[in-house]
N, C-alpha and C positions, 0 to 999 in steps of 0.2 A: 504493500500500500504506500510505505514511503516512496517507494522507486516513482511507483506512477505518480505520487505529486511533484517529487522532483523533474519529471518528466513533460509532464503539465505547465510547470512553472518554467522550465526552458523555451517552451515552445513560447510561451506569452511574451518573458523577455526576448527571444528571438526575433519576434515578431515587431516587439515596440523599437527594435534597432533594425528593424528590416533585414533580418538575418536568417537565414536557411539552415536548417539542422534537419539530419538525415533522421528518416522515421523509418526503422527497420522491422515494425508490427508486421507489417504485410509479408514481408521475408521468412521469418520466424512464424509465421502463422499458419505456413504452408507446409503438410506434408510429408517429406521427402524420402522416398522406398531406398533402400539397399540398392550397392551396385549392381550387384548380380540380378534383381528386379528390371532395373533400368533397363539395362541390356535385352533382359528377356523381351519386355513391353513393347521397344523399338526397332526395330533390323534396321535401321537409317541412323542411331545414335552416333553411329561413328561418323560418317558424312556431316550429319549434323553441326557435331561437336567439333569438327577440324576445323582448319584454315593452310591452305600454301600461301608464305606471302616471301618475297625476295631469299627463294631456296631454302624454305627452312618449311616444316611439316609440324604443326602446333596440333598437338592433340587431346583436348580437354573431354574427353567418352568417360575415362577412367575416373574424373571428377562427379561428384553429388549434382552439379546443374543439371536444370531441366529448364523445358520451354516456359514453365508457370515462373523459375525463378527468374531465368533473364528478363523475362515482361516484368513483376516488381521491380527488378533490378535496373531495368530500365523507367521504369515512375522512379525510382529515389535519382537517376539522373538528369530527369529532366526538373527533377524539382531542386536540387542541386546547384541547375544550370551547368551542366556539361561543357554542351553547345556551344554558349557563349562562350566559357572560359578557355575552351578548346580554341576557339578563334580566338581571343585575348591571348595567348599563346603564344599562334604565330604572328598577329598582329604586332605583336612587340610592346602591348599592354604594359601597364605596373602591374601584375598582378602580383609581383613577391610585395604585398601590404606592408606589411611589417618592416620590409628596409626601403621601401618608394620607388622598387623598379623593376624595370623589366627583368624577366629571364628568356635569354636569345641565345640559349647555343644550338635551335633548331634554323636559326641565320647562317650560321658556321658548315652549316651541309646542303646552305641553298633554299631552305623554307622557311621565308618568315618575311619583315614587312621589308620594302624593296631596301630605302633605306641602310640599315640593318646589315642585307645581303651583302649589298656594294661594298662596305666597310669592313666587311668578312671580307668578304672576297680580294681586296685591296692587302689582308694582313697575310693572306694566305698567299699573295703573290710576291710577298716582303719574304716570306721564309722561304717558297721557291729559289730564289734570289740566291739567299745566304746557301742556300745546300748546294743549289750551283756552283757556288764558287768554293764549298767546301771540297767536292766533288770535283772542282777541276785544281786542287792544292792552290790555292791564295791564300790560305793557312799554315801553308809547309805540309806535309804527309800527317794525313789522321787514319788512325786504326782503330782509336777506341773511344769512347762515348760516356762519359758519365754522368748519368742523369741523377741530379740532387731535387728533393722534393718531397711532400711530405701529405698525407691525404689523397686529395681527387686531383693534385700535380705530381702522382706518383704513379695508383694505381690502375689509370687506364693506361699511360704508357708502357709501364710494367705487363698489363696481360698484351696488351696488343704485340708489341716485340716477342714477347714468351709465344703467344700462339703463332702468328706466321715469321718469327726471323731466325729460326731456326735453322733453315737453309741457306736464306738467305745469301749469308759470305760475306755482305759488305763492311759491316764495322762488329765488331764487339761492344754491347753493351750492357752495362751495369744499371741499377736505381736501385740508388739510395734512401731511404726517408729514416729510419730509425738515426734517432742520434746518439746511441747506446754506440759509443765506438769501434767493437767489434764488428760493425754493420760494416763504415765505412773502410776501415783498414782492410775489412774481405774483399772489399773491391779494387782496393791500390794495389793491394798486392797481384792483382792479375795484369794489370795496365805500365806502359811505360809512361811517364810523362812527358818526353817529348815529341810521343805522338798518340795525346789524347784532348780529346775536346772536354772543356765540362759546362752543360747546362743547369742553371739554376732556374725552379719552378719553382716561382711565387706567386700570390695571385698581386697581394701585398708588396710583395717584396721586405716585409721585417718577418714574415715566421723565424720563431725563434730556432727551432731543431734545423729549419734551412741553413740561416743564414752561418749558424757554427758548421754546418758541414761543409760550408761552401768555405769558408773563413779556413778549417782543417785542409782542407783539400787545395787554397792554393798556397799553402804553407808546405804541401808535400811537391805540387809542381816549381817553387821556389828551391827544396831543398834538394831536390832533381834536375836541378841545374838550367832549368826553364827560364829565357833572360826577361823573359816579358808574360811572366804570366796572368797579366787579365787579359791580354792578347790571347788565350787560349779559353775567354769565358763566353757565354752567350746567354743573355738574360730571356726569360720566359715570364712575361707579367703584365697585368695591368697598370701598374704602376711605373711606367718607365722610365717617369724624371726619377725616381728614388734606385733604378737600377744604373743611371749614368750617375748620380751620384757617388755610388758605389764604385762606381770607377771602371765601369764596363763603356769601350766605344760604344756611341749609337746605332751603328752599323751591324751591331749585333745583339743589339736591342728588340725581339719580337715582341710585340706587343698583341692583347686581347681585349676585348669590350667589357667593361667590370659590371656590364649585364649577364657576362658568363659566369654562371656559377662554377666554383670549384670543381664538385664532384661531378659537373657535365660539361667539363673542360676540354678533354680529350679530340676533342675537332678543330679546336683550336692552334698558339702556338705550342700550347703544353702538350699536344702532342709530335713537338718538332723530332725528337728519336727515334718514332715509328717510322715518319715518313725520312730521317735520311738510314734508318737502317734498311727498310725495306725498296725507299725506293719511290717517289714521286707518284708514280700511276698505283702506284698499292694504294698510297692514303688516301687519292684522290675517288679510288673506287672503295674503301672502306666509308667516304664522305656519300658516297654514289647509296651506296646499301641501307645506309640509315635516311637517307634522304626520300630514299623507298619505301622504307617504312613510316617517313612520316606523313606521306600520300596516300598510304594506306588506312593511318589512322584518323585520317582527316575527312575522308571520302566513303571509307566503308560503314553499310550499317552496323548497326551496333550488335544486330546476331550477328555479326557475320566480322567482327573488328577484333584481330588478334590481343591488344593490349585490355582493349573495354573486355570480352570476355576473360581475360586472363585475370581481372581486377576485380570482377562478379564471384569469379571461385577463392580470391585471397576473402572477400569479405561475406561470405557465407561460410568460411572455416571460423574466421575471427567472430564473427557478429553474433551466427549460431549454435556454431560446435564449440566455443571458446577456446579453440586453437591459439596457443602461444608462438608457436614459431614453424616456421617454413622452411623446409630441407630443398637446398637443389644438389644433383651429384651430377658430376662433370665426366660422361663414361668416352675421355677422351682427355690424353695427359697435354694435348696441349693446350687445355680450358681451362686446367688447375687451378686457374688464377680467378676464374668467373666467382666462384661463392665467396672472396674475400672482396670483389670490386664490387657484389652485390650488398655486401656487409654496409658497405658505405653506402653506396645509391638509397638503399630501400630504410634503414632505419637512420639514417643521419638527415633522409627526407623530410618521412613520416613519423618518427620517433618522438610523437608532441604531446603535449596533455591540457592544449589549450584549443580553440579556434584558430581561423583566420585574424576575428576580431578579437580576439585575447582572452574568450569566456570560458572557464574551463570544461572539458568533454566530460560525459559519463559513459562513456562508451569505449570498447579499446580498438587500440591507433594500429602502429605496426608491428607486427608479430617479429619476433626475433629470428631474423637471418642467419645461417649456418648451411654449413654442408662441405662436402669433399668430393675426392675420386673414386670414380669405381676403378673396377673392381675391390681397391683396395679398401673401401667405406663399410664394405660388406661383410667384410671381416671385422670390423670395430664395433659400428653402430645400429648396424640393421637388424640385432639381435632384441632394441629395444621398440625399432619403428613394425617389429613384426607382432611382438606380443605384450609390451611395454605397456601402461595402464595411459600411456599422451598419447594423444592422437596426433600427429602431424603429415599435413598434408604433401607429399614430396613432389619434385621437380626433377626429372631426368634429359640431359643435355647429350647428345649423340651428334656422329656425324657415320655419314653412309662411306662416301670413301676415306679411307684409312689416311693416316699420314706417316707411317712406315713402309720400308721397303722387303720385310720382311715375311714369311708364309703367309699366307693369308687367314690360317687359322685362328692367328692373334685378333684378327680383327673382329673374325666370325665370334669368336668365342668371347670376346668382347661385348658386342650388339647381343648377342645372346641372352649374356648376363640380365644388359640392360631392359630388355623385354621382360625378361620372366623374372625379374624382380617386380614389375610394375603388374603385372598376372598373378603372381604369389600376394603381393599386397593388397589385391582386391579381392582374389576367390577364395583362401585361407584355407584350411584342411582342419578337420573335424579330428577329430581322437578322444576314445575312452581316457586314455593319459595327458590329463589338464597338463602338462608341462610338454609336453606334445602337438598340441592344438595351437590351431592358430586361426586366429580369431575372423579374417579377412576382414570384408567392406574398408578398407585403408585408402585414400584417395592419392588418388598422382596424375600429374600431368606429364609427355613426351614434347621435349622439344629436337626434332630431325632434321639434322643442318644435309644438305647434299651434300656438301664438302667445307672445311673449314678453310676459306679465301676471305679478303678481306671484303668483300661483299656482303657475304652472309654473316659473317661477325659485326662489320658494322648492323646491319641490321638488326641482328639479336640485341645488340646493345643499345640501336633504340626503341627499339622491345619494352625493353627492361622500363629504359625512362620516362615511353608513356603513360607505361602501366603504372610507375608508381604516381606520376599524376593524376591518372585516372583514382586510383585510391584515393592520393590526398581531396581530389574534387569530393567524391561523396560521402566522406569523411569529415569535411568541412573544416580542415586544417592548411595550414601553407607549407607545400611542400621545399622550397627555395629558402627558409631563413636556416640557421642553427645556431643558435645561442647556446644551446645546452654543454656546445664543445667550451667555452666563455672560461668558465670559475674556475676549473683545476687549472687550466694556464693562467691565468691571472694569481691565485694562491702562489703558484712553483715561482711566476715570476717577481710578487712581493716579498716568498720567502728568500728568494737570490736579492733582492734588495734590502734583506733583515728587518723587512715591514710587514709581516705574517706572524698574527698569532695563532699558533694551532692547539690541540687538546691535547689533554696528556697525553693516549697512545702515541698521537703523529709527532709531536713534541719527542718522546724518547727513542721512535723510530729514528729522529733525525740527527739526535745525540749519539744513537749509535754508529749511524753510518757514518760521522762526519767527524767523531771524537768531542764530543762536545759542541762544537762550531762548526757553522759551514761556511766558512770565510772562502774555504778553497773552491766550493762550488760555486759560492756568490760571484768572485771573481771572475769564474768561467762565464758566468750569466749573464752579467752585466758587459761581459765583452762581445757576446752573441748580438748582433744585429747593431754594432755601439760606431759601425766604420774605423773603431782604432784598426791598425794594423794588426795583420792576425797573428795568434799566439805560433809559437814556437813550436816547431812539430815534435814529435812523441822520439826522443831515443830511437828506437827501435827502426823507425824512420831513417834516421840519420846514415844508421849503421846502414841499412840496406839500401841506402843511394850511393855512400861512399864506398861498398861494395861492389856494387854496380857497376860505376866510376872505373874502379879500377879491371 
């Protein structure tokens, strides 16, 4: 009885602010048979539930939707306002409220207001440029790449390289973002410095984990006997004047629209080591692929719209099953990367407890993201999403042809897996021996790439970032801000100022590690992003240049 007056009284206040809150009565009011029902009811479910769209086979049969749900599910979008904000979107709208601007990294692949386009288009002909001339040595000889960067200026270029540069051949490259030193020293040590580039991705240009690894890193190309090393830096930012500041030529200043959010940067210049590892017409058809996708999301009905259904089934796990979290497994090693860059995208989105207009939800937001590799996943975790008392609804990532050159068994046996995991999850096997049994009705969804190119990855990937818009739309939260990353950098960086009080635990945690004082820290802190002259590299450094040397 409380819930419904609290329910009541939102709607009223919603109303007196002319404000939209999702009514999920009608969802929950419905329903809903077993999978194995489902199936039997309709010989068309599978037709139904799929989609082809830019090489990739989306198969949502295995999921609890039905036609009664996507009809509610489509009233809660049009009450929502979808429509509109789908068009505010690409129009170039403010729709990120909460900071007064637009989010346009659907510009960056060609869709969005002209505007916009032209001015993408203009920076992506800047970084063209620069790879040019990398590519034809006006830098002296480069072989190797280090991309410094931390978040959503890491981890789209991180899978992008990881999934197609593997044959590649043109550069070696590293990304960095931990500023745990072990991170970066893993990567010097593979690199010579005077024939390596390094990128620094900011969106800022002050993150603090950056800018000491960038500060570390030209301290190793100085003690490498490099005569001119920011001559060896290339800035990645919005913020440009603060990366000439820093003492990088312009000339190798890429710049981006500080309408590009972070973690949907990757189109951008933050994705400048995909396209010089792979290669100009790679990125440009990685841009091509999601640019397909967003004409798909934009055009297609909403039965029939790979993201809008795929946003229907996250929020009838969440809304009605009270699903906490959402498994994808990558049955493909060179996706590995997919569930940590989704880690970001989907809850550093949606991961809210407010509105758009600041009123807090009673409802839950985004389920918690995880997952891993098959085959390998199967042996860890699928012991709990089989018979486990959590329901969670899973995500399987596949490609049809292989990216080895090996028997073809591998692969078979692979896709195999992949199937009859997603078979086993939903038809379950009965047994007199309860520790035997298995439970079925398990939902999942199949996503089947024809081949992983940079096509179909772009497109997967803006897959992903429809979908999580689509959620945040009927959710009625903003998916574009993140405050919530705010307070523990801000604490660490008062505490490296000695202007943090903390409580007792963190208090004698910090006596522990630091011996009483963290003057040694504070001083590391405060030289991070400070433009002093970077510290002095590590010994171990030294030795193995002067080794080198000799």
């Amino acid at each position: 009885l409380l819930r419904q007056e609290l329910l009541i009284f939102e709607k009223i206040a919603a109303k007196e602010m002319n404000m939209a809150l999702p009514d999920w009565s009608a969802v929950k009011s419905l329903e809903v048979p077993t999978l194995a029902e489902l199936f039997a009811r309709d010989s068309r479910r599978v037709a139904t539930l799929s989609a082809d769209v830019a090489g990739i086979r989306f198969d949502w049969s295995k999921t609890h939707l039905t036609p009664d749900l996507i009809a509610a599910f489509t009233r809660i979008a049009a009450e929502m306002g979808l429509v509109a904000k789908r068009d505010a979107l690409f129009a170039g709208e403010k729709i990120n409220v909460t900071e007064g601007r637009a989010a346009e990294h659907t510009a960056e692949r060609g869709e969005g207001s002209p505007d916009s386009v032209a001015r993408a288009q203009a920076y992506h002909a800047r970084m063209r440029a620069l790879i040019d001339a990398i590519e034809a040595e006006a830098f002296g000889p480069v072989r190797s790449i280090l991309h410094i960067g931390i978040g959503g200026s890491a981890l789209g270029p991180d899978l992008i390289v990881d999934a197609l540069g593997r044959d590649a051949g043109r550069y070696e490259v590293a990304v960095v973002s931990n500023v745990d030193g072990v991170a970066l020293e893993s990567a010097l040590d593979r690199f010579d410095p005077q024939t390596t580039l390094i990128a620094i991705a900011s969106k800022t240009f002050t993150t603090t984990e950056t800018m000491l690894n960038a500060e570390s890193a030209i301290s190793w190309l100085m003690q490498g006997g490099v005569a001119d090393p920011y001559g060896k830096l290339v800035a990645l930012t919005a913020a440009p004047e603060k990366a000439i500041a820093f003492g990088i030529d312009e000339t190798r200043v890429l710049p981006f629209a500080e309408s590009v959010g972070g973690r949907y940067s990757l189109w951008s210049s933050i994705g400048f080591p995909a396209a010089l590892a792979l290669g100009w017409d790679a990125f440009e058809e990685l841009l091509e692929g999601a640019a397909e996708m967003d004409r798909h999301f934009r055009l297609a009905p909403f039965e029939a719209n790979a993201p809008v259904l795929a946003a229907f089934a996250d929020l009838y796990y969440t809304q009605v099953r009270g699903c906490e979290t959402r498994a994808t497994f990558a049955y493909d090693e060179r996706l590995r990367l997919l569930p940590s860059y989704l880690q970001q995208l989907e809850m550093e989105s949606n991961g809210k407890r407010v509105t758009a207009e600041g009123q807090p939800v009673s409802w839950p937001t985004a389920p918690i993201t995880w997952g891993g590799v098959g085959t390998d996943a199967q042996h860890a975790v699928f012991q709990l999403l089989h018979q486990g008392t959590r329901l969670v609804p899973l995500e399987f990532v596949g490609s049809i042809e292989p990216g080895d050159g090996l028997a073809e068994e591998h692969h078979r046996q692979l896709l195999l897996n992949m199937f009859a995991q997603g078979a086993a999850l939903m038809a379950g096997r009965a047994n007199d021996d309860a520790a035997r049994a298995y439970p079925g009705d398990r939902p999942s969804a199949t996503l089947l790439l024809d081949r992983v190119d940079p096509r179909t990855l772009g497109a997967i990937l803006a897959f992903y970032e429809q979908r999580t818009f689509v959620n945040a739309v009927l959710l009625g939260i903003n998916p574009f801000d993140q405050f919530g990353v705010e307070l523990g950098k801000e604490m660490a960086k008062a505490a490296g100022a000695g202007g943090q009080d903390f409580d007792a635990s963190t208090s004698d945690l910090i006596a522990r590690a630091f011996g009483g004082a963290a003057t040694t820290i504070m001083s590391m802190t405060r030289r991070a992003g400070s433009g002093s002259p970077p510290p002095r590299p590590p010994r171990k450094w030294a030795r193995r240049m002067r080794s080198r040397c000799a």
